[in-house]
C-alpha angles and dihedrals in degrees: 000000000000092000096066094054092052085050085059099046092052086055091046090188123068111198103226115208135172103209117205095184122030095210079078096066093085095052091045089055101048081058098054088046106045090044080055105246109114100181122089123168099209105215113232090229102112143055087245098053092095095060110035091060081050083055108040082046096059086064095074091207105082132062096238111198135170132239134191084040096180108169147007087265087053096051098051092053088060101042092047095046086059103275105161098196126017124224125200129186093215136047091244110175101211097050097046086052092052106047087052088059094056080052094246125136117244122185098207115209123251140177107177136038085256096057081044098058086047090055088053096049094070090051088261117145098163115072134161121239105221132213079003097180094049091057100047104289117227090352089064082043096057093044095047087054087060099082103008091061088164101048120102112203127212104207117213137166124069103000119147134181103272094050094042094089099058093052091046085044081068112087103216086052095103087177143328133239117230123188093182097066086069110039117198091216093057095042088055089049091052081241100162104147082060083052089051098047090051092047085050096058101033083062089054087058086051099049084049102059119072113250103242 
């Protein structure tokens, strides 16, 4: 499990989509690939997010996960249609529990310390703040890292390009979650050349920030 997550942390950046028709995976994917970001976390807030993970796993080129991740049914059916890591918006005891049980790695949501001791207690150091600009962005961050020295943190939640670097400059930032690199707009029009474009500049922020 812990691979996957350091495969994470080396891309630093995890496209977020909400697919409405699953034809349009392969196409997705070509554009991930090709602006060179392999990596997509398909929100399960749709009726076509099953298969289109199913579809974006067979490639065999890309790291598929699954996000909104609400319950243990939910997570079966990702983890059966190929998701390689599993993302919730919540710290939610049973499927976390269960996803550890299938042996696949889930960063739970939190929000507060308290959300983030749950997260440990499962053995959990990875986490996603969430919606991380909401609730103070990289301030509430720093402050976060004060008492929790060993917890990496996966903001999401209104980030946009020009604030990504100073999340990735923070150390315990293993990687961010951006919804504008995939717009929905553009997936329903088919618009992957616009999908490309944005992967491709959001890799020159990355190039441009220090690994820490």
């Amino acid at each position: 499990m812990h691979e996957v997550l350091e495969h994470l942390g080396r891309l630093r950046l995890v496209p977020m989509v909400v697919m409405d028709d699953a034809a349009h995976a392969n196409g997705f994917g070509d554009a991930l690939v090709a602006g060179g970001l392999p990596v997509a976390e398909v929100t399960f807030r749709t009726d076509a997010a099953e298969d289109a993970i199913r579809r974006l796993a067979k490639r065999g080129d890309l790291l598929v996960g699954a996000g909104t991740v609400l319950t243990k049914e939910q997570a079966d059916r990702a983890i059966d249609a190929g998701a390689a890591f599993i993302v919730a918006p919540g710290t939610n005891p049973p499927v976390i529990d269960h996803c550890l049980l299938r042996s696949v790695p889930i960063v739970p949501g939190v929000a507060t310390p308290t959300d983030i001791d749950l997260a440990m207690s499962f053995g959990l150091t990875t986490v996603k703040f969430f919606p991380a600009e909401n609730l103070g962005g990289t301030s509430t961050l720093r402050a976060y890292a004060g008492p929790y020295p060993d917890v990496m943190f996966l903001p999401t939640g209104g980030i946009t390009p020009e604030k990504l670097p100073e999340y990735l400059k923070l150390q315990y930032v293993l990687a961010c979650g951006g919804s504008w690199l995939a717009p929905r707009e553009a997936l329903a029009k088919g618009d992957f050349a616009t999908i490309r474009k944005r992967i491709e500049q959001a890799v020159k922020i990355l190039a441009s920030v220090p690994t820490t």
